[in-house]
N, C-alpha and C positions, 0 to 999 in steps of 0.2 A: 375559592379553590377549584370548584367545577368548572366555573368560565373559562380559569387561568388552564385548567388539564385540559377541557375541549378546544380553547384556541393552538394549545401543544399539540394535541394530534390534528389538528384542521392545516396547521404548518406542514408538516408531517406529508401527510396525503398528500397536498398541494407542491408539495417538493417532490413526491413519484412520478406525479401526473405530469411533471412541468421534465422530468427526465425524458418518460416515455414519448414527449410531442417531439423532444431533442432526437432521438434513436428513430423516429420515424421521420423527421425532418433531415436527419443524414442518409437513408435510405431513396431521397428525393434526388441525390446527383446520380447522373445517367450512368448506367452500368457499362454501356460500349464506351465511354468517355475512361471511366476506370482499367477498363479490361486493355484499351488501348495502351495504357499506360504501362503497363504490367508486362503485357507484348514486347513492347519495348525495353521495357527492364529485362526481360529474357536475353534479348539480343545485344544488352549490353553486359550481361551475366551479373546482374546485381540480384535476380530473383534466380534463388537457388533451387537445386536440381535436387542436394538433402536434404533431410530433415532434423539434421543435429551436425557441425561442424566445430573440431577444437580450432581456437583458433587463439586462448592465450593458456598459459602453462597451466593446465589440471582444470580448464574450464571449458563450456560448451556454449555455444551459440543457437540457440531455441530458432532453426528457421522451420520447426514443424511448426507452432504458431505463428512465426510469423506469414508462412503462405495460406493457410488457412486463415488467416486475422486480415490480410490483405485482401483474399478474395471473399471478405464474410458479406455476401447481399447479393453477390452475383447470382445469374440462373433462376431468380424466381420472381414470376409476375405477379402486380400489387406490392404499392408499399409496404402498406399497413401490415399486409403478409409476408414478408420478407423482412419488417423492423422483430415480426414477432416471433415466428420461426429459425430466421437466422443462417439460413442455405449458405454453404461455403461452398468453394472446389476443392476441400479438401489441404491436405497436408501438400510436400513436397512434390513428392511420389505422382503424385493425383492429381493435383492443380497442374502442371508442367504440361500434362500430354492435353489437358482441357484448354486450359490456353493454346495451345500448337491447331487445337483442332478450331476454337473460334478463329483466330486469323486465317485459317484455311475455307471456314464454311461461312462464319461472321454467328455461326449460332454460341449458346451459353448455356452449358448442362451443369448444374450442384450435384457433389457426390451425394453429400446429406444435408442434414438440417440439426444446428446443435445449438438448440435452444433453451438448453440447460441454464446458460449466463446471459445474461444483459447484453453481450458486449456493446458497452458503450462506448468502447472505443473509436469505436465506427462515426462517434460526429466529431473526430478531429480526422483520424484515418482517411475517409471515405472523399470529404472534400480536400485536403489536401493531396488526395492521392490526384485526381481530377486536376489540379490543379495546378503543381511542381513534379507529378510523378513521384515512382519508390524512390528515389535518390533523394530530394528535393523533400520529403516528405521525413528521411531520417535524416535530417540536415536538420531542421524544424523541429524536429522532437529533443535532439539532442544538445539545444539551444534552449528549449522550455525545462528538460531536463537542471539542465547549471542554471537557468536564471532562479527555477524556483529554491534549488537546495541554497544557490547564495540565500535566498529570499527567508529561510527559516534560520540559516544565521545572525543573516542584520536584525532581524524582528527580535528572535530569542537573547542575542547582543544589548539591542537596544532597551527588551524591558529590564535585564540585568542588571544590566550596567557595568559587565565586565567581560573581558574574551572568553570566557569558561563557555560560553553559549556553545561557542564554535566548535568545541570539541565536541558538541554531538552527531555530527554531519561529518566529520575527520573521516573516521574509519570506513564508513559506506564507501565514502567517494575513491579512500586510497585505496582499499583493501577488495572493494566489489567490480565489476562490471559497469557500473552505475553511468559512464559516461561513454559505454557500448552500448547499452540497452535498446539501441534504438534500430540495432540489427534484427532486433526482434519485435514487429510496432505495436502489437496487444501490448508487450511486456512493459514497450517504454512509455505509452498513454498510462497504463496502471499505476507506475513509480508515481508518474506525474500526478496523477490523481492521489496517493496516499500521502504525497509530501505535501498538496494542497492544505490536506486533513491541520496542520499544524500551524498552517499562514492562515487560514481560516479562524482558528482559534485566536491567534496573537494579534490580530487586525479586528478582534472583538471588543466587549466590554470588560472590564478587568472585572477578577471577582473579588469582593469586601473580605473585610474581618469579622464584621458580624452577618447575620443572615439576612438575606435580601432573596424573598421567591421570585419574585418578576427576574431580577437580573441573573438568578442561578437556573433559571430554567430558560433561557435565551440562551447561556452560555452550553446547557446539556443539552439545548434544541441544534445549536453548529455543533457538537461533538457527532449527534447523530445524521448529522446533512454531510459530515465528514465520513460517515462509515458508507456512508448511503452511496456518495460517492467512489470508492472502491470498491464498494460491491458494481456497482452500475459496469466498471470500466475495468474493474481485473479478472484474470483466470486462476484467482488461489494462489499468486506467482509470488505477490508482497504484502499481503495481505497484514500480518504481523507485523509490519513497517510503518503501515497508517493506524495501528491500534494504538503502538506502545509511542510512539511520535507525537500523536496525537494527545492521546492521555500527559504525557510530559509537558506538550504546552501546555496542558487546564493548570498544571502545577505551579508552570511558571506563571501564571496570569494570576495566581496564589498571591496576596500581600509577600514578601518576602521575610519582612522582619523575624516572624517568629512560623516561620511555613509547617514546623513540626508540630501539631496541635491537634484537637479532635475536630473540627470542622475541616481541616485541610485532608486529612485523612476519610472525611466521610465524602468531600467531594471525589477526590483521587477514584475512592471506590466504585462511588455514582457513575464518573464520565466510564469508568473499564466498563461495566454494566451498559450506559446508554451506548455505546459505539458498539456492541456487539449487538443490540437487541436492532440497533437501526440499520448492519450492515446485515442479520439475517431478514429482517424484517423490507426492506429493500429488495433482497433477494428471493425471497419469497413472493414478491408482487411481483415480478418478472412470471413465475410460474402460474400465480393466478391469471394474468393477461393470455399469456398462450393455453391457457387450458378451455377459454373461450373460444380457442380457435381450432385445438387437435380434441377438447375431449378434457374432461377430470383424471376420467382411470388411466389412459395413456401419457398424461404427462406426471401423473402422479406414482406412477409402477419406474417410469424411468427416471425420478429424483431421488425417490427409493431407494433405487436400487444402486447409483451411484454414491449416493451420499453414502450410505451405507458402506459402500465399497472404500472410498476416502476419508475414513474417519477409521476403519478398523479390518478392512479385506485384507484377505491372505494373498501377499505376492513374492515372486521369489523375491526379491530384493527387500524386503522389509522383516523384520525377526525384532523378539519381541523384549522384553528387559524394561525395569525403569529407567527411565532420562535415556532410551537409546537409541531415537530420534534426535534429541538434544545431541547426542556424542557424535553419534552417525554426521551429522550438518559439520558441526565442530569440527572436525578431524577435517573434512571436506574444507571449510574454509582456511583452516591452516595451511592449506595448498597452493592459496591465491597468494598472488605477490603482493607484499609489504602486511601481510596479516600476521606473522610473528610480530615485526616490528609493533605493528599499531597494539598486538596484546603486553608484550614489554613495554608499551609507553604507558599505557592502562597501569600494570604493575607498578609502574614507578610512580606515577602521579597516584594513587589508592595509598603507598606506601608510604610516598610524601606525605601526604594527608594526613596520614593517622599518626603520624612521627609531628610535624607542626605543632598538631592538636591533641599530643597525647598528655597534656594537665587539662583538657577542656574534653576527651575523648565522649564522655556523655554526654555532652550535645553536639558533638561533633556528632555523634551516633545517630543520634535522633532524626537530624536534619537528613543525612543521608540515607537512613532510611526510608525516608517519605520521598526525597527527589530521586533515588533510585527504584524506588517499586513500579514505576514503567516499565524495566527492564522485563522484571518476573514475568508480562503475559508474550516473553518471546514465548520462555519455553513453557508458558499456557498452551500456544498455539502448536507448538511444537508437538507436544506430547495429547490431546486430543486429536487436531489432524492427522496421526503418527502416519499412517500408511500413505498419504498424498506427500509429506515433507521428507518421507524414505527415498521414495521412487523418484522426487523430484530434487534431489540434495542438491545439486546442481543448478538451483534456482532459489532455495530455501535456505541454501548457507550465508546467505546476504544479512538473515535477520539476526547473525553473530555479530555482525559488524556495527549492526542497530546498539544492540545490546550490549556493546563494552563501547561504544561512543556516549551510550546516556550514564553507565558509572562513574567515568572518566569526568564528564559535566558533575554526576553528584559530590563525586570527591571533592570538584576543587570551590563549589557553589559550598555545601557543606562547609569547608574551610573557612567561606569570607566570609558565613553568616555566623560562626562560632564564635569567630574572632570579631565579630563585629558586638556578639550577644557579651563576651568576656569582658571586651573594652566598655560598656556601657555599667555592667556590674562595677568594674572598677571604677570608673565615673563616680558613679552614685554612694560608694564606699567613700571617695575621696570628700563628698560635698556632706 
């Protein structure tokens, strides 16, 4: 059992270190090559003047990060110091007149340095940018975008064995921005990276009906390579998206037959645990690498003090109540177009369900209990983060659309397994 723990965290470590060479290997394409680029997106007005633009009914378009996410590396000399500091030009506002002034002088001034998160963004961002430009670059993203959400379809499809997969992916895609996102390129590298979290899993080794440690701790060893990566490459934005997606596939890769059981349930709980400990734990290595470089007590007074601030600070926009983060998003997504629809379609298939199966209602219960407990850590996330998913609703109402696309799959998975479990009963009654 010691071998098997020490080669788990030697994996572990060795999947940090292999990020950080990635984040300072994309710090390697030449900043005037990027900045070029970007120049030119001004002057074809693709790189924006604001820093928040409505652009579909009751939603916003995040170009504060994305002109800071674009210019994240510029302005600062050394890689190694610029993969781990993190120097942008800033938001909209800021980056606009710094660009104006490199094409005028050819120099390159960073407002700050916010080296808070990973952004791992930057080793798709940075050489793509280099290399197609901003256009060319959300052309790209929004390409990997649909390839991967088909990709957790066919996969979730395929172990199935039936279209119910598909309903979990429905709602994001109808009901969200999800195939905008890439107006925003932190936002839409993040997606990317937390829908991996689930193709990761299901391109795995499936997990047994009896207990097997080698192959359950492979399978919590990608859960946490899955958290690892969102932590690496988002800003808090979807964060809730790669938990509860993730944990979903461990369920699915679950034998099916009888998935409501106590091992199924003790994995379920295991993978919510290993994805959170390896997306802080991930996170936290970010801070130890740059505190080598500014200082302990300075990087550590300013993780402090933010984290602190996004988990529970007072702002105006956030007020306090249970579940009123949860309601706050809610109501917010209800705004977006076809999100009634997709919550009435929810309604009806839920209601279908329990109508089918109401002579089989207890284990129809059962079942969908275990395949819906994904749902539960939207609004885990929800209501811990409270004060970042207030302020941010407009980025955080997405993880409603998670959340009633994996009921929507428990309902009608739930359904074919009751009825599969009822048929076999009466089988064995009959013989």
């Amino acid at each position: 059992m010691l071998r098997r723990g020490l080669k788990f965290i030697a994996r572990q470590v060795a999947f940090v270190f292999a990020l950080l060479v990635l984040l300072v290997g994309s710090h390697l394409v030449s900043d005037e090559r990027i900045a070029d680029q970007l120049v030119e997106a001004q002057q074809d007005g693709d790189f924006s003047e604001q820093n928040w633009i409505l652009t579909r009914p009751a939603n916003l378009q995040d170009k504060y990060a994305d002109c800071f996410g674009a210019t994240l590396g510029l302005g600062e000399d050394g890689v190694v110091t610029s993969a781990l500091r993190s120097p942008t030009l800033g938001p909209c506002n800021d980056a606009n007149p710094r660009l104006d002034s490199y094409a005028a002088t050819g120099d390159l001034t960073s407002s700050f340095d916010y080296y808070r998160y990973w952004h791992g963004y930057t080793v798709v961002t940075r050489p793509a940018l280099a290399a197609f430009g901003l256009a060319g670059t959300r052309y790209l993203l929004t390409f990997l975008i649909g390839a991967v959400t088909l990709a957790i379809a066919y996969l979730a499809t395929k172990r199935i064995g039936n279209l119910a997969a598909g309903l979990v992916v429905l709602p994001l895609a109808a009901s969200t921005d999800l195939l905008w996102m890439a107006s925003s390129i932190p936002t839409a590298v993040g997606v990317i990276c937390a829908l991996l979290g689930p193709v990761l899993i299901m391109t795995g080794p499936k997990l047994s009906e009896l207990p097997n440690p080698d192959n359950d701790a492979r399978v919590m060893g990608r859960v946490m390579m899955a958290a690892g990566l969102v932590s690496f490459a988002d800003l808090l934005s979807v964060t809730a998206i790669g938990w509860s997606l993730t944990v979903l596939a461990v369920v699915i890769m679950l034998p099916q037959q009888d998935v409501a059981n106590r091992r199924s349930l003790k994995l379920t709980a295991a993978a919510s645990l290993a994805w959170i400990v390896g997306y802080l734990a991930t996170w936290a290595a970010k801070w130890l690498f740059v505190a080598f470089d500014l200082g302990f007590s300075t990087v550590w007074e300013n993780v402090r003090l933010r984290v602190g601030f996004r988990i529970d600070g007072e702002h105006v926009l956030v007020s306090g109540g249970p579940f009123r983060t949860s309601q706050v998003n809610f109501q917010y997504w209800l705004e977006q177009p076809f999100a009634n629809q997709m919550l009435f379609m929810a309604a009806i298939v839920l209601a279908s369900s329990v109508y089918v199966q109401r002579q089989n209602l207890r284990i129809w219960g059962r079942h969908f209990a275990l395949l819906s407990a994904p749902a539960l850590l939207v609004l885990v996330w929800y209501e811990v983060v409270r004060n970042h998913n207030q302020i941010h609703h407009w980025l955080a109402y997405r993880f409603w659309a998670v959340l009633v696309g994996i009921v929507m799959f428990a309902s009608v998975q739930a359904t074919n397994l009751a009825r599969s479990k009822s048929q076999v009963q009466v089988d064995s009654e009959d013989h």
